[in-house]
N, C-alpha and C positions, 0 to 999 in steps of 0.2 A: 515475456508473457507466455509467450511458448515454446516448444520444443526446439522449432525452426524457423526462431525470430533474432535478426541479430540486432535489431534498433528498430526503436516505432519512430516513426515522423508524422510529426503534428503540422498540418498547414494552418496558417492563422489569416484571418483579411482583416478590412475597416481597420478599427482602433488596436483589435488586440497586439501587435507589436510589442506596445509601451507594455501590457498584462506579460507579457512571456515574462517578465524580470521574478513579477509574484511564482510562474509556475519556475524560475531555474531556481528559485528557494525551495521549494518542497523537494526540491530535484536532489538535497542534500542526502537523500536516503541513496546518490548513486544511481537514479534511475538510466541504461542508455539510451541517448536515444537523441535527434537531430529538429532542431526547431526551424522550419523553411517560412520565416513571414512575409506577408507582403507589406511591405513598410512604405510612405508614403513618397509620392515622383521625388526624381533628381534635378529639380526647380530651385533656383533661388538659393541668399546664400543662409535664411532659416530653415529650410530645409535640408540643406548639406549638412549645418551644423546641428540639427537635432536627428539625424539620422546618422552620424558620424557619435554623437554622443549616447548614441542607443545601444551600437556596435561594442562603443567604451567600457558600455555600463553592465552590459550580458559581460563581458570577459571576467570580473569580477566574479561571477557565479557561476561560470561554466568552465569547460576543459578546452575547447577552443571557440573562439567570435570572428566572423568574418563578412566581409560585402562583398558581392562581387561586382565589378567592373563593365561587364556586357554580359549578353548572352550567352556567348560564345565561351565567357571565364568560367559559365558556373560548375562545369563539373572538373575543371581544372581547380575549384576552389573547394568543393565537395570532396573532390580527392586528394588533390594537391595543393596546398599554401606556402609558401614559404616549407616545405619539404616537412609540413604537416599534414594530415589527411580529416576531415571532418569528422567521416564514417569511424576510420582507423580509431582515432582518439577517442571516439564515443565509446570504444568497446574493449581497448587496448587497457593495462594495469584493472585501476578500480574503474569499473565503465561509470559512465558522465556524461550529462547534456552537454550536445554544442549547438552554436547559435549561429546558423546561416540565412545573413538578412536581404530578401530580395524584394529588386523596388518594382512599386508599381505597374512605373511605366513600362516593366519588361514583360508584363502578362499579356498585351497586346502585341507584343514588336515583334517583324517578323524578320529572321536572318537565314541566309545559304545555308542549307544544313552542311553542306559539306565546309564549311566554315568552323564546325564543331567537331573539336576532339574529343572525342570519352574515351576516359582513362578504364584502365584495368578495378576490377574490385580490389581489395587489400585483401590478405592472408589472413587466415582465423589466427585469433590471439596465440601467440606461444604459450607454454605452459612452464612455470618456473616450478622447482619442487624446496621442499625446507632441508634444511639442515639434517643429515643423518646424525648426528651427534643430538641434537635438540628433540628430534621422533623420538632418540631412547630414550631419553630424558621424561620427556612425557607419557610417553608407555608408561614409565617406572610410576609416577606421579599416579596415573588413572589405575590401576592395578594396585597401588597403599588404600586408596581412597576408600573411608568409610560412607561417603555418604555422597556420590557424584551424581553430577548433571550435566548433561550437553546440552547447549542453546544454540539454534538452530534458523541463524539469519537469513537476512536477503542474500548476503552474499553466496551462501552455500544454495541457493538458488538461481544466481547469476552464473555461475559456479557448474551448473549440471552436475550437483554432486552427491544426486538424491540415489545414488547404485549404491556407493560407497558408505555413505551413513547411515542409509539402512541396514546396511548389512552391520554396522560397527553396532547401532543398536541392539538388535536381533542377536545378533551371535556373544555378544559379551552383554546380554538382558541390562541394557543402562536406559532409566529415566532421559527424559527429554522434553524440552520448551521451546515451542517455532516461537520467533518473535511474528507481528502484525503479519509481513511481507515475509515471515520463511516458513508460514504456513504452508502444507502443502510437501514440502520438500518429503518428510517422511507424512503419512497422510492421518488428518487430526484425529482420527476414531484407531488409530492404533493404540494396543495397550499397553504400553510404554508410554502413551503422551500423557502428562500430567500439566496438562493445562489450564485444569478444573482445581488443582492445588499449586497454582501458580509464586504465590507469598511464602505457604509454606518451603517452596523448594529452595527459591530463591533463598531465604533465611536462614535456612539450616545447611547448605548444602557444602561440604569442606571443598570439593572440588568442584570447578566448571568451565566445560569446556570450550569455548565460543566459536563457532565456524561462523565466520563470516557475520557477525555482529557484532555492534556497538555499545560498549558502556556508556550509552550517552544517556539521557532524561530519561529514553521509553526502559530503560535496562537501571533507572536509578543511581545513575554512575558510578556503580560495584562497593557503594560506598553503606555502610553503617547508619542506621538501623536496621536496611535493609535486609545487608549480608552479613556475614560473619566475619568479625573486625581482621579472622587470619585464614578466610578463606584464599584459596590458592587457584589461579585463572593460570590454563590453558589457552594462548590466544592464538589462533589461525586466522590470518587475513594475508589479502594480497598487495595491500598498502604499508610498507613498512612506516609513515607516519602516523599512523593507527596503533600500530601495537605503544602497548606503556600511555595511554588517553587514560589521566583522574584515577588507574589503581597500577601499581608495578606488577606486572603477572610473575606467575613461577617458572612458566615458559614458554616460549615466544617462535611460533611457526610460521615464517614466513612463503608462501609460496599460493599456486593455485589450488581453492580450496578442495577440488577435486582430486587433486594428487595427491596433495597431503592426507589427507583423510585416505587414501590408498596406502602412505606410506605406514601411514596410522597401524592401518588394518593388518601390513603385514609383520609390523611390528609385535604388535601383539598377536600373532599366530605363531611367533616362535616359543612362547611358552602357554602352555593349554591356562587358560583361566578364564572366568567368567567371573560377573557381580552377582550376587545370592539373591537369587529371586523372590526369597522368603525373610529377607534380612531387615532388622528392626525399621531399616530407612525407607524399604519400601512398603512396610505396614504402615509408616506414619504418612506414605503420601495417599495410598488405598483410600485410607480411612477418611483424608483431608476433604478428596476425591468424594468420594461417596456422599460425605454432607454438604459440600457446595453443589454438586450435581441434583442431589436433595432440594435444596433452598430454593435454588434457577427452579426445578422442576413444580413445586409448590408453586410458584410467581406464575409461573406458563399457563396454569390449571386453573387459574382465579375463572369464575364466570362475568364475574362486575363488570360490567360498563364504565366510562370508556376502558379498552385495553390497554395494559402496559406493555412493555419493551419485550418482557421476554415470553407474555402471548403472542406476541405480533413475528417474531422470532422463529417461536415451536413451531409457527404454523406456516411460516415460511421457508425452512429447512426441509420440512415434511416433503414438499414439491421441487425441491431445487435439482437441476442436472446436477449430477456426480461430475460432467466436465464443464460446467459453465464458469466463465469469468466472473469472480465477486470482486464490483469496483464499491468503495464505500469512503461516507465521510460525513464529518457532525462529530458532535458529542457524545451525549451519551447513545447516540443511534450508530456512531462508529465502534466505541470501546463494546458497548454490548454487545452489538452484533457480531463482533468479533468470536465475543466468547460459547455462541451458540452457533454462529453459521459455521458451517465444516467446510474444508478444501483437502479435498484428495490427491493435486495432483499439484506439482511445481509450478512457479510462475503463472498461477490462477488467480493472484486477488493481488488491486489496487487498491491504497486509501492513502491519508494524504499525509502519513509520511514525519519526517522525524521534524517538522517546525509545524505539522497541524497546518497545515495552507490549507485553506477552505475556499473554496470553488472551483478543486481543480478534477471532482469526480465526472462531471459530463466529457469533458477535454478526455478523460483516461477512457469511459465510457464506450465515447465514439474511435478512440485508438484500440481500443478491442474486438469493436463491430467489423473494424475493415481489415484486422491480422483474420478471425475467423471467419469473414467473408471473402478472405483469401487463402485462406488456407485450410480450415475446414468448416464449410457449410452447415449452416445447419447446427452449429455449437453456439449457445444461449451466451448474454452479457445481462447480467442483472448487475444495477444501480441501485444502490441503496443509499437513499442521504437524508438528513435531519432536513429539517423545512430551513432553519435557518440558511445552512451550508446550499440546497437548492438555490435560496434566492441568490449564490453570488453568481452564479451562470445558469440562470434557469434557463433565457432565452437561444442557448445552445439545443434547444426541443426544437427550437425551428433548423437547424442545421440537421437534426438526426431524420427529422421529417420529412426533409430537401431531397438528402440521400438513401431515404425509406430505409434504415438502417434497425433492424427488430428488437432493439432493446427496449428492457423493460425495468422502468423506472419506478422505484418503491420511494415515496416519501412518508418519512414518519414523521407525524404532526402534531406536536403536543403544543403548538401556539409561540413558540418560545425558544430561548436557549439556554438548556440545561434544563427550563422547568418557564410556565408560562400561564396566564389565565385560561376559564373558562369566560364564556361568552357573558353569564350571569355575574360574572367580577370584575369584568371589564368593563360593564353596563355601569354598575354602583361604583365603582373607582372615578370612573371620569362625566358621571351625570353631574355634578355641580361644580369640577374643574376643568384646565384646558388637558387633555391627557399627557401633551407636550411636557407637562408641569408634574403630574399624580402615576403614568404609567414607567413603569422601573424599563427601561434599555431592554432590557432582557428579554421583556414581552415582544409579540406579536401581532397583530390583528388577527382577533379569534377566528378559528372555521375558515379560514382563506383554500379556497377551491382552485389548488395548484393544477387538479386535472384538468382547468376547460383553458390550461395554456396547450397542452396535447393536443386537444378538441378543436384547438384554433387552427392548428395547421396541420390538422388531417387524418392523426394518431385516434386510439383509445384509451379515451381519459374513465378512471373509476374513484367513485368518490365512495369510504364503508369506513365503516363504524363497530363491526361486531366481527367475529373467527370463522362464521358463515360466510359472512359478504365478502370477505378475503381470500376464503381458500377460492371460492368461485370465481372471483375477480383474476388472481392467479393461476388458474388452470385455465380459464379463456387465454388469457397472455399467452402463457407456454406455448399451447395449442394452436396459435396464430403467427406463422413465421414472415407471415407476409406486411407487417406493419410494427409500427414501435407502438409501447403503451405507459402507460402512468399510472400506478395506483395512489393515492392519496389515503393514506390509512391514519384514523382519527386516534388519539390514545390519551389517557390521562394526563391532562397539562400540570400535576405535579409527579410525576410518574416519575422513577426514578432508577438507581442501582441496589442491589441488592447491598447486607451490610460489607464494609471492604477493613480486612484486617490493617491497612494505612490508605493514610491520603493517598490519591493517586501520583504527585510529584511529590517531592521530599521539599517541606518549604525552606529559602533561604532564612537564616540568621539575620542578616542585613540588617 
């Protein structure tokens, strides 16, 4: 998440244990980082056995699982396990959750401290580099290319390898697409990002080159109609079971994404060349550019009542720190937001990630509160979550309350998921049935006053309806470092996306 973060640690109490299994699925984007639960006493032998099968069942979804023993084991188990390290593993190859489960009874128990060894911290990651044979190779490939694009993952964010690839931008003028999480790495208001003609690039684009991303769903699995049936992938990652995932690339860079992209760089300074700044390819994305930024900016402008997504949006950027964390999640309040909130800086925004796990933005939320209430004060954590996606951990506002922790919570509320009634449709749908029976899943409970969950315990809850009541509502926030807040911001319950050149997934055949 930041510069000089090497693992976040989430502590969990009560029930969440069993929850950590949903959050090490979203954790499939790589996230690292170390899950410390309090799981329940070493009682009985239902107890052994369903905390012994919690252990079982985290290893499945994580890079390492373990329990420890006393108190005395834990950081002999934090550091060393079987001549594995916890912390190590989380950060070491592709970083990955691990799952460190401790019980209960050990938050009360008291032992000799001189009973306890702590071990040494581990060594920052080594750095492996790619093949010199396979750098020329790809030089040669990016230098033919009529029509290239780099994409710009989590990884080349895990990576600290936002020196290097901006400069490979900047000095050889190449187009570029952060995915969700490699926003940031080079910063979204650079004009080279072509974000804003996202479909187009993707489609037409002969080359691209991937640092540290996934052909997986959020990237359409490099596959047709998307892309062009003989485009030609550049892959860099640090996982060689990654590279050749659903497309056979042209060529295959193994190593850390930092270095390679150095090796990249000097590759290509052995022969002067750059990509034509004025070349057909980057007329067609300008132009793409210009009318989708058009469209959004049309939507943002409406006066009507209630607000849609990318009112609520324009007028939300307007105010946002240039360094504050963007955690997000939901639907269309994730994918939208996406495409109007800005990140300038690396590892500044959470959302939930390449399976869509919903509930896990207050958990990332409050893991952001206390990296930059340690490390630097005073830097904002704004949450942004569809009303749906709150409800799976709203009750985490009492946690953030507990440890007066200043974030500020944006819910967007259009009754519903994806799209949900008004209060007057609600009325006429279920006035002569039972709504168990007449109201579609999808809905709501209209107008639900998510803020006076805020209000309950101690925060600033805001409930608005209009671009006035918002900006105000928001600049109080900001302005208030001494408390967390919640906006509740009301918007058209059929409000929607603007038009999208494809479906957002490519649907199966099946």
């Amino acid at each position: 998440m930041s510069a000089t973060t090497a693992s976040l640690m989430f502590s969990f109490k009560r029930f969440w244990a069993e929850h950590c299994i949903q959050n090490f699925l979203s954790k499939a984007r790589s996230l690292p980082c170390c899950f410390w639960p309090r799981s329940h006493p070493c009682l009985g032998w239902y107890g052994k056995c369903k905390r012994e099968l919690l252990v079982e069942a985290c290893r499945l979804y994580t890079k390492f699982s373990a329990r420890p023993s006393s108190i005395e084991a834990i950081p002999f188990v934090i550091e060393k396990v079987r001549y594995l390290r916890a912390v190590r593993t989380s950060i070491y190859g592709r970083p990955g959750a691990c799952y460190v489960d401790i019980p209960a009874d050990f938050v009360n128990l008291q032992v000799n401290v001189n009973s306890i060894k702590y071990m040494e911290c581990c060594m920052s990651p080594p750095v492996s580099m790619a093949e010199t044979s396979a750098v020329r190779m790809a030089a040669s490939v990016i230098r033919n290319a009529k029509q290239p694009l780099l994409i710009i993952g989590k990884g080349a964010a895990y990576a600290h390898a936002e020196e290097n690839i901006k400069k490979l931008v900047e000095q050889y003028k190449l187009p570029f697409l952060p995915t969700p999480m490699g926003k940031g790495v080079v910063p979204d208001n650079h004009p080279n990002c072509v974000g804003a003609a996202r479909s187009r690039a993707l489609q037409f684009a002969d080359v691209i080159v991937l640092f540290g991303a996934r052909l997986n769903w959020i990237l359409h699995f490099g596959l047709p109609p998307r892309y062009q049936p003989d485009v030609k992938f550049i892959q860099v990652d640090i996982c060689a079971e990654e590279l050749g995932n659903n497309v056979k690339p042209a060529v295959t860079l193994l190593g850390d994404i930092s270095a390679v992209s150095k090796q990249l760089l000097e590759e290509l300074d052995k022969t002067a060349w750059e990509y034509p700044p004025e070349s057909k390819w980057w007329k067609t994305l300008r132009e793409k550019m210009k009318s989708n930024e058009a469209a959004s900016k049309e939507l943002a402008s409406k006066k009507s009542l209630p607000m849609n997504y990318y009112t609520v949006f324009y007028h939300v950027q307007e105010q946002l720190p240039r360094d504050c964390f963007v955690v997000s999640e939901g639907a269309n309040t994730m994918d939208i937001g996406r495409t109007v909130l800005q990140n300038y800086l690396p590892r500044h925004r959470l959302d939930a990630g390449t399976f869509r796990t919903m509930g896990v933005g207050l958990g990332f939320a409050i893991a952001a509160a206390m990296v930059a209430k340690d490390r630097s004060p005073g830097q904002r954590v704004i949450c942004v979550e569809g009303d749906s996606a709150f409800g799976f951990s709203g009750m985490e506002v009492e946690t953030i309350c507990r440890y007066n922790l200043p974030i500020i919570l944006l819910v967007v509320n259009n009754n519903g998921i994806y799209q949900g009634f008004d209060m007057n449709t609600w009325k006429e749908t279920s006035k002569f049935r039972d709504p168990t029976a007449v109201v579609p899943p999808m809905c709501l409970l209209p107008n639900s006053h998510y803020e006076q969950i805020m209000t309950a315990f101690g925060g600033k809850g805001y409930f608005v309806e209009t671009p006035e009541e918002l900006q105000k509502s928001l600049r109080q926030s900001l302005a208030d470092t001494t408390k967390p807040s919640l906006i509740n911001i009301m918007i058209e319950p059929q409000a929607t996306r603007k038009a999208q050149d494809f479906h957002w997934l490519t649907r199966s055949n099946m």
